[in-house]
PQR file of N, CA, C, O and H, with PARSE charges and radii, in Angstrom:
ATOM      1  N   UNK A   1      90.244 101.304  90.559 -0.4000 1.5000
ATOM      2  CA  UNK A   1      90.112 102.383  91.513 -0.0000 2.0000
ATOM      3  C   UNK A   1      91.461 102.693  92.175  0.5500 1.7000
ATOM      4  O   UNK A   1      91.862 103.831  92.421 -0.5500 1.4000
ATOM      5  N   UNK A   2      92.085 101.607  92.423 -0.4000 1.5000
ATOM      6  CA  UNK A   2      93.762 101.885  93.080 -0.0000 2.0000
ATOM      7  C   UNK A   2      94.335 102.359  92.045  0.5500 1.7000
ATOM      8  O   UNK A   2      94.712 103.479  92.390 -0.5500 1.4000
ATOM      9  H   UNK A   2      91.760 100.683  92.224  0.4000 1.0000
ATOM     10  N   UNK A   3      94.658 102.167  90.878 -0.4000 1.5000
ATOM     11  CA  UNK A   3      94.948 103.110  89.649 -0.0000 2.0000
ATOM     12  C   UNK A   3      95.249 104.425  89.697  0.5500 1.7000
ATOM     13  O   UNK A   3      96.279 105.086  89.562 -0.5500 1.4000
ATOM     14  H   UNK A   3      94.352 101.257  90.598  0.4000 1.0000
ATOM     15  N   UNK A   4      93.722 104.732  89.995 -0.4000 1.5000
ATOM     16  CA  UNK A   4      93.152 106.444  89.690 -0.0000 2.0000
ATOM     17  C   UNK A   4      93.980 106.661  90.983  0.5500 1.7000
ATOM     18  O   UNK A   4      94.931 107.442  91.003 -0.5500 1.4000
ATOM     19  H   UNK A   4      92.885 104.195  90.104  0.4000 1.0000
ATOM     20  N   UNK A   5      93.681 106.119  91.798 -0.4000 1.5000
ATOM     21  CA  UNK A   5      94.003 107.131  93.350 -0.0000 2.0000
ATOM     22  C   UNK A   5      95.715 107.172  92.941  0.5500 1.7000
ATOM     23  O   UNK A   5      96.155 108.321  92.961 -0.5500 1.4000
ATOM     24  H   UNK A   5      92.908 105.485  91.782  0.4000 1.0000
ATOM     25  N   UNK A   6      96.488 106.364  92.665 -0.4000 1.5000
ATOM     26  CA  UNK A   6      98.234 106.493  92.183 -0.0000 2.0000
ATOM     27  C   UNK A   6      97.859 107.163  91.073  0.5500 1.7000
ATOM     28  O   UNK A   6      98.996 107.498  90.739 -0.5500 1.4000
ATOM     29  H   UNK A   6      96.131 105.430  92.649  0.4000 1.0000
ATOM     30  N   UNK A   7      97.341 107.508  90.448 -0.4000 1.5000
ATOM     31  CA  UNK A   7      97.918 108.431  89.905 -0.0000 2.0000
ATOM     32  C   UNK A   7      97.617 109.747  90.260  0.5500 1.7000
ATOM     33  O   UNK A   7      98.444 110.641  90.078 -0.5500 1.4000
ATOM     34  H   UNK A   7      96.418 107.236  90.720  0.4000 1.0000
ATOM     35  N   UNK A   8      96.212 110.018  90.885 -0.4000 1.5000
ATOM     36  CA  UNK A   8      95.998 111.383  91.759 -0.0000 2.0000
ATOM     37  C   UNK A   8      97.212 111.509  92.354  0.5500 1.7000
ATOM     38  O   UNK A   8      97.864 112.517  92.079 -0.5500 1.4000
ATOM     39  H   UNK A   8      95.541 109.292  91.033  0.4000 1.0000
ATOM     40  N   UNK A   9      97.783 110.494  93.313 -0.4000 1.5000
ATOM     41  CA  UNK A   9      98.718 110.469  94.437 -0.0000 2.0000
ATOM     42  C   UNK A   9      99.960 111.271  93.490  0.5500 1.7000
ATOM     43  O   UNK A   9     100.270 112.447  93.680 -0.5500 1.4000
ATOM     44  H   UNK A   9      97.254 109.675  93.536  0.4000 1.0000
ATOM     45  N   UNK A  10     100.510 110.495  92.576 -0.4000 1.5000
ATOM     46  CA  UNK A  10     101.848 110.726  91.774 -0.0000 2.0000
ATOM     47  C   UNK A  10     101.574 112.449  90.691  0.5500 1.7000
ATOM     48  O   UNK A  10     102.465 112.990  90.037 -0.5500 1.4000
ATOM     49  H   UNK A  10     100.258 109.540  92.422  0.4000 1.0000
ATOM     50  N   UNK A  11     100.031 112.980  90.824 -0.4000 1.5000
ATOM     51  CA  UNK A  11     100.404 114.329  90.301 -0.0000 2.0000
ATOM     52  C   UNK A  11     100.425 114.991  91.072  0.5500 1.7000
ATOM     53  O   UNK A  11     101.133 115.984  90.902 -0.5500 1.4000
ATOM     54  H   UNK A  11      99.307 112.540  91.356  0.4000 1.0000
ATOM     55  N   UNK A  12      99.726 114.865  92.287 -0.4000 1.5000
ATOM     56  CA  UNK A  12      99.602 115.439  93.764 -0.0000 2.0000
ATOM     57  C   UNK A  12     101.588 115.883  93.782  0.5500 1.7000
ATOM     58  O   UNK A  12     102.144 116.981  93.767 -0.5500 1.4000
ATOM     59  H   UNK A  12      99.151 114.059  92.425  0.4000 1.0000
ATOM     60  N   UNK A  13     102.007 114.846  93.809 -0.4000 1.5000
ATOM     61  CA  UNK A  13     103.567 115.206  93.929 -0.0000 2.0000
ATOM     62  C   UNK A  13     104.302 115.725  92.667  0.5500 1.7000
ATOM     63  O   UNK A  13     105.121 116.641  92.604 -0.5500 1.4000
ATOM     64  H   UNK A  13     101.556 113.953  93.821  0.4000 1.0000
ATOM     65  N   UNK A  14     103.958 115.153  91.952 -0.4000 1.5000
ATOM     66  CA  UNK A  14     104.421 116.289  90.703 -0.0000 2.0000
ATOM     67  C   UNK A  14     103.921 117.961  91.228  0.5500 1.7000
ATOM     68  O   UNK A  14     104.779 118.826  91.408 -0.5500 1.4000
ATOM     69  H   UNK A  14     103.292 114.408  92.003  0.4000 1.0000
ATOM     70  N   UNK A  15     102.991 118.135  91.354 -0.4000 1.5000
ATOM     71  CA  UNK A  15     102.792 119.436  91.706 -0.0000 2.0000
ATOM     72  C   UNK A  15     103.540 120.253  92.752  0.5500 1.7000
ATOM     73  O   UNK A  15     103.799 121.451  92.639 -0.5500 1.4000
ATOM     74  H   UNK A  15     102.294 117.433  91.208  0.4000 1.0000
ATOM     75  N   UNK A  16     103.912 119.342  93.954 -0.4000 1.5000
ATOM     76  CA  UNK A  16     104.436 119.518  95.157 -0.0000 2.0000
ATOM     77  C   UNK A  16     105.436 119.604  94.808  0.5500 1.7000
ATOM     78  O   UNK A  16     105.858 120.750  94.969 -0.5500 1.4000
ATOM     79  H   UNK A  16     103.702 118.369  94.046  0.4000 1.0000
ATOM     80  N   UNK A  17     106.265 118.815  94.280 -0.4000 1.5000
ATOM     81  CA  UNK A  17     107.985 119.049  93.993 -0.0000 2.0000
ATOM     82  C   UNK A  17     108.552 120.713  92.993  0.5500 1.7000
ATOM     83  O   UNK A  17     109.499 121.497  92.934 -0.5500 1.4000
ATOM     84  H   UNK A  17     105.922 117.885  94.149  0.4000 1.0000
ATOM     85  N   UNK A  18     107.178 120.459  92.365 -0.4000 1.5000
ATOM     86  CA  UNK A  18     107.607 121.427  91.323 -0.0000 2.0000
ATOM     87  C   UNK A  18     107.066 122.548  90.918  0.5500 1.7000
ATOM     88  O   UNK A  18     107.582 123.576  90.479 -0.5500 1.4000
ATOM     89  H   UNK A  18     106.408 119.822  92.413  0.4000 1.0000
ATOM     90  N   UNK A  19     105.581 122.144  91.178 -0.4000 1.5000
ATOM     91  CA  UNK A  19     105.045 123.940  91.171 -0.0000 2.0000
ATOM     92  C   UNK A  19     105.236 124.622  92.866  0.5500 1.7000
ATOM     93  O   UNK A  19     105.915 125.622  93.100 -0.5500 1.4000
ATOM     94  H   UNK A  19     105.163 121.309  91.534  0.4000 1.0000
ATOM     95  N   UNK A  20     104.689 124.050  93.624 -0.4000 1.5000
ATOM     96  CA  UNK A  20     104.247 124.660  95.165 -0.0000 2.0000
ATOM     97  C   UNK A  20     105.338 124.816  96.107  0.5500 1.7000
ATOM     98  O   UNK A  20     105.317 125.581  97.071 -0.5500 1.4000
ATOM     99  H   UNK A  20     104.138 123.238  93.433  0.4000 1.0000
ATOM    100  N   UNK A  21     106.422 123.945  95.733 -0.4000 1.5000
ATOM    101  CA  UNK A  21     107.462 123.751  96.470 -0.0000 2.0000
ATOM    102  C   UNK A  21     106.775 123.009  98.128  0.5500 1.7000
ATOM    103  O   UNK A  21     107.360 123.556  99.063 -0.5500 1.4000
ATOM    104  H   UNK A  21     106.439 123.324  94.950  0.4000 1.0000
ATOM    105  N   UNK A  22     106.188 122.417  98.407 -0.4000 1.5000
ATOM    106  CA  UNK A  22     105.396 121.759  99.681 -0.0000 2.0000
ATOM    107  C   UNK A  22     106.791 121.280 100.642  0.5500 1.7000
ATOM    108  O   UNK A  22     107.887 121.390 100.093 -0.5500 1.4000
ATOM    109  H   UNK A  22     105.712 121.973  97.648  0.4000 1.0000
ATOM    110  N   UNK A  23     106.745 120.849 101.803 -0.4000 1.5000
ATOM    111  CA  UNK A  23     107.419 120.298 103.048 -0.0000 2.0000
ATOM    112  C   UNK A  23     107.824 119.014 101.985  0.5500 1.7000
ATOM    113  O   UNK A  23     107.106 118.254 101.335 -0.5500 1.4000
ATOM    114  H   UNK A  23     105.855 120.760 102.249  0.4000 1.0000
ATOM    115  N   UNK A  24     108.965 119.105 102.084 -0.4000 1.5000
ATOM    116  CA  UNK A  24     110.000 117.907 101.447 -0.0000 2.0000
ATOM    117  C   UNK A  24     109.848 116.297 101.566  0.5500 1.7000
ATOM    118  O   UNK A  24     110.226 115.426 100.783 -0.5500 1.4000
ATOM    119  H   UNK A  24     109.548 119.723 102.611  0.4000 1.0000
ATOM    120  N   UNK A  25     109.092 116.181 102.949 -0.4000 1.5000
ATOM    121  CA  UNK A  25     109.019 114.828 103.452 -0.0000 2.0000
ATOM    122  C   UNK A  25     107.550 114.275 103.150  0.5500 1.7000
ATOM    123  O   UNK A  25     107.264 113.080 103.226 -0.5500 1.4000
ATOM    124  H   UNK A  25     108.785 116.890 103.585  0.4000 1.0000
ATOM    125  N   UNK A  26     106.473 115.489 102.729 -0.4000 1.5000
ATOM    126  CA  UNK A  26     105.210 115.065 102.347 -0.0000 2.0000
ATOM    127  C   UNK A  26     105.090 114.726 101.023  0.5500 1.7000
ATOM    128  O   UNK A  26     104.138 114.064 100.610 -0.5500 1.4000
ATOM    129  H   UNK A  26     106.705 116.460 102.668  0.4000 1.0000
ATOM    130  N   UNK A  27     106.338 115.290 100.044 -0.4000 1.5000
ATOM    131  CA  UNK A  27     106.088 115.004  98.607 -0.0000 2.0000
ATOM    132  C   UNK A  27     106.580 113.531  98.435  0.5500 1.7000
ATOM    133  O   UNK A  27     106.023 112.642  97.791 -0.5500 1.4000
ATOM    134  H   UNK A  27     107.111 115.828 100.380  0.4000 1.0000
ATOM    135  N   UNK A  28     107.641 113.468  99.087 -0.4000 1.5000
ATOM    136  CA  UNK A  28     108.291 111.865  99.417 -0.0000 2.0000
ATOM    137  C   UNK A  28     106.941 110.722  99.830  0.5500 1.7000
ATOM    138  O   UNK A  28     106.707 109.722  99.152 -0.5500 1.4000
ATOM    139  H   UNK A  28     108.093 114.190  99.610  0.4000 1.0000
ATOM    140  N   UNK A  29     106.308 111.037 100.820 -0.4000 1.5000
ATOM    141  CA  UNK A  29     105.511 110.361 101.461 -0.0000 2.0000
ATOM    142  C   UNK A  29     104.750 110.012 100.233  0.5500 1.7000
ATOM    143  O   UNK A  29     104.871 108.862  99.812 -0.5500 1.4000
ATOM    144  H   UNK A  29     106.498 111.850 101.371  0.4000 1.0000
ATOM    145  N   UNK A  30     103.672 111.186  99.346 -0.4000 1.5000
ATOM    146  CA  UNK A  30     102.732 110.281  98.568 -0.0000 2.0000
ATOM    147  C   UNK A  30     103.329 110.355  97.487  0.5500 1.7000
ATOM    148  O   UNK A  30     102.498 110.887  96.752 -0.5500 1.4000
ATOM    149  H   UNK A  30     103.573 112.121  99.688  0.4000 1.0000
ATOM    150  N   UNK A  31     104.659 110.083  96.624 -0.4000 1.5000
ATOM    151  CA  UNK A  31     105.186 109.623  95.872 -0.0000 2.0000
ATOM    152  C   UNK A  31     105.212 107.921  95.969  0.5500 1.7000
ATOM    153  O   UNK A  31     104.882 107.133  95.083 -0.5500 1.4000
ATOM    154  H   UNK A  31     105.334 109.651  97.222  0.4000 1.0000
ATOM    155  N   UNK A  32     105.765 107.585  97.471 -0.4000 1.5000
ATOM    156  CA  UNK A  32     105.555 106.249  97.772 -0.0000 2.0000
ATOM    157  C   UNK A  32     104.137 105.480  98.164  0.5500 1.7000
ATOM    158  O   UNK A  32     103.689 104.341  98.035 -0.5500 1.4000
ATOM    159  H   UNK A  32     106.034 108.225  98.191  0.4000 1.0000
ATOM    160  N   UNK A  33     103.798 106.420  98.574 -0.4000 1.5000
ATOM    161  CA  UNK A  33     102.195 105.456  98.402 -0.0000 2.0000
ATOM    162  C   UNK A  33     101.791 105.477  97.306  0.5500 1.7000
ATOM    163  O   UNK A  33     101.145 104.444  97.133 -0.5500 1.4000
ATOM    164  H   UNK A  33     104.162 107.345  98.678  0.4000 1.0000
ATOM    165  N   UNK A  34     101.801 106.225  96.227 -0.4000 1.5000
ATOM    166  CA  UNK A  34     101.636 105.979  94.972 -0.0000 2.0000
ATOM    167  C   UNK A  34     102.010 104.626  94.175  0.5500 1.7000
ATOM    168  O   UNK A  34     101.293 103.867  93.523 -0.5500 1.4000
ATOM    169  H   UNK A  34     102.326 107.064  96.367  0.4000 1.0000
ATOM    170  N   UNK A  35     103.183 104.602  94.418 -0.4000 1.5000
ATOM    171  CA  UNK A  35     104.164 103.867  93.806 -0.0000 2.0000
ATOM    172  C   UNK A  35     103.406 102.104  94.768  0.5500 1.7000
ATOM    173  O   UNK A  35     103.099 101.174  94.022 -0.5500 1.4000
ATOM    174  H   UNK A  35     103.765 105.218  94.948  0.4000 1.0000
ATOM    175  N   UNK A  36     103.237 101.938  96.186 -0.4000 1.5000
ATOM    176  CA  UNK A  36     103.195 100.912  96.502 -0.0000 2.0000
ATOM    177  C   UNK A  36     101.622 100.843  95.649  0.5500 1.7000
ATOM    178  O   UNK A  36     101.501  99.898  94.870 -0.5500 1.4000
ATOM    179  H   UNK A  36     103.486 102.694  96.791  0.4000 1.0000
ATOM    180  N   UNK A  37     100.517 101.748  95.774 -0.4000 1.5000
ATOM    181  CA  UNK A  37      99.288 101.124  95.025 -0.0000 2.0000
ATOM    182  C   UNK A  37      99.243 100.947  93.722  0.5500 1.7000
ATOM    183  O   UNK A  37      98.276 100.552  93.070 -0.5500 1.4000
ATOM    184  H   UNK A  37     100.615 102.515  96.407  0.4000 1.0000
ATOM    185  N   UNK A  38     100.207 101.218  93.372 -0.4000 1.5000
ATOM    186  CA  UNK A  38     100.770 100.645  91.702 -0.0000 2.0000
ATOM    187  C   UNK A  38     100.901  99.383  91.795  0.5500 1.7000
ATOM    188  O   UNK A  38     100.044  98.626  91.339 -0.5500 1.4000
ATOM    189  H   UNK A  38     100.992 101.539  93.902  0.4000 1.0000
ATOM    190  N   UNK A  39     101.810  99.027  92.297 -0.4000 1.5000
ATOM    191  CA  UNK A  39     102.360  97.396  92.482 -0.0000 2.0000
ATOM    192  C   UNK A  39     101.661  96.721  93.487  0.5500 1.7000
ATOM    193  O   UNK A  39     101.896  95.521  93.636 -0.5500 1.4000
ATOM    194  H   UNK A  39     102.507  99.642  92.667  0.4000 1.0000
ATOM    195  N   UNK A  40     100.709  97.370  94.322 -0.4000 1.5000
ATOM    196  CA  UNK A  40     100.027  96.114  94.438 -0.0000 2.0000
ATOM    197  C   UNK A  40      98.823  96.033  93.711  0.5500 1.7000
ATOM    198  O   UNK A  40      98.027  95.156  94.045 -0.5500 1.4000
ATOM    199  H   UNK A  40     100.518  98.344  94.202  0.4000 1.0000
ATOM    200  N   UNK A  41      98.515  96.866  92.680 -0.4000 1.5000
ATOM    201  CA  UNK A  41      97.409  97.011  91.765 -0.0000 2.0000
ATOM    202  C   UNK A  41      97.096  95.801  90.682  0.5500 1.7000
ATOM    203  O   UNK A  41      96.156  95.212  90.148 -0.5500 1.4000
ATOM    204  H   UNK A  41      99.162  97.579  92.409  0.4000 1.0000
ATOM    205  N   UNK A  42      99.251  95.859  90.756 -0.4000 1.5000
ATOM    206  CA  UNK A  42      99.716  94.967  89.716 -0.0000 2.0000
ATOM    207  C   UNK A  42      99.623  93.416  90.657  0.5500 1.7000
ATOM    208  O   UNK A  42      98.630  92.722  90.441 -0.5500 1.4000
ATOM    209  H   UNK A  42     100.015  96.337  91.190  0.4000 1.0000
ATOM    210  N   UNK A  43     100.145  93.164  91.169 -0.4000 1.5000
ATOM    211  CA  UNK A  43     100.305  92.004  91.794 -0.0000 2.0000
ATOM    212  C   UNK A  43      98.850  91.157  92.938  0.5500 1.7000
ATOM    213  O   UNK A  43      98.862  90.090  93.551 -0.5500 1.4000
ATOM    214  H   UNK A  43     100.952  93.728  91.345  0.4000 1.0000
ATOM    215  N   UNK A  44      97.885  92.110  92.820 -0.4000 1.5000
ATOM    216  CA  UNK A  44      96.337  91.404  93.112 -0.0000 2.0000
ATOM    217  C   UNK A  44      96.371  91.204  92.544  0.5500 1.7000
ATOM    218  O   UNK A  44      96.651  90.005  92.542 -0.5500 1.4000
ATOM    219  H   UNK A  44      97.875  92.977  92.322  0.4000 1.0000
ATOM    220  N   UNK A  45      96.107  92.109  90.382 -0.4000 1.5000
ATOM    221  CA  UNK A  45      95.301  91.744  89.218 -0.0000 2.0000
ATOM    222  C   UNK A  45      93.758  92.361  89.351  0.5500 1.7000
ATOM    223  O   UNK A  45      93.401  93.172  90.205 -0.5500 1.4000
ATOM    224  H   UNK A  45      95.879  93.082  90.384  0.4000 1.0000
ATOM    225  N   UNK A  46      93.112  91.911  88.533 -0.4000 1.5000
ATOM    226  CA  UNK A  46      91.450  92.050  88.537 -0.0000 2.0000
ATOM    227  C   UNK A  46      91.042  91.062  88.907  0.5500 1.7000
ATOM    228  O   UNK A  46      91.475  89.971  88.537 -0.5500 1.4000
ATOM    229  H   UNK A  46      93.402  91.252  87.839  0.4000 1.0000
ATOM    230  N   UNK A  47      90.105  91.235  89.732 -0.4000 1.5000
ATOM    231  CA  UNK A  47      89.512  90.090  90.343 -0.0000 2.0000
ATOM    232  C   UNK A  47      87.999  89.842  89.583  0.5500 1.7000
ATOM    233  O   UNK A  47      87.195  90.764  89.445 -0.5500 1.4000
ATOM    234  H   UNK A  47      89.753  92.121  90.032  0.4000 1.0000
ATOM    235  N   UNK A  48      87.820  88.871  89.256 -0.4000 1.5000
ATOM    236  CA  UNK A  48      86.133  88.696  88.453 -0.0000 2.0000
ATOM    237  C   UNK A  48      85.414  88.788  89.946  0.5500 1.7000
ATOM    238  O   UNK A  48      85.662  88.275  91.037 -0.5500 1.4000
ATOM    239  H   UNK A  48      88.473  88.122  89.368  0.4000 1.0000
ATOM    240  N   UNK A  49      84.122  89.948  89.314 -0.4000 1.5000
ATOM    241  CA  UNK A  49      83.074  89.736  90.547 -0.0000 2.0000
ATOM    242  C   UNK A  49      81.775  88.827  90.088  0.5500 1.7000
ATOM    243  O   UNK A  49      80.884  88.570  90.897 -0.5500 1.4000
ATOM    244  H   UNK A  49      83.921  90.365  88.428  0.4000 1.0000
TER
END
């Protein structure tokens, strides 16, 4: 589920940088939250339920 949402997050900003042109500091913003629920996606792992 943290996955999907980074990568919603990371086209969300693809779009922003490059089609919409959006406020400079919001495309920044969920570029990096993207990027942190990546790595900590990676560094929990899957947890067995």
């Amino acid at each position: 589920m943290l996955l999907t949402i980074a990568v919603i997050l990371f086209i969300l900003w693809l779009l922003g940088a490059f089609a919409f042109h959006v406020g400079g500091g919001l495309i920044h913003i969920l570029l990096v939250i993207a990027i942190i629920v990546v790595i900590w996606n990676f560094i929990a792992g899957r947890r067995a339920v």
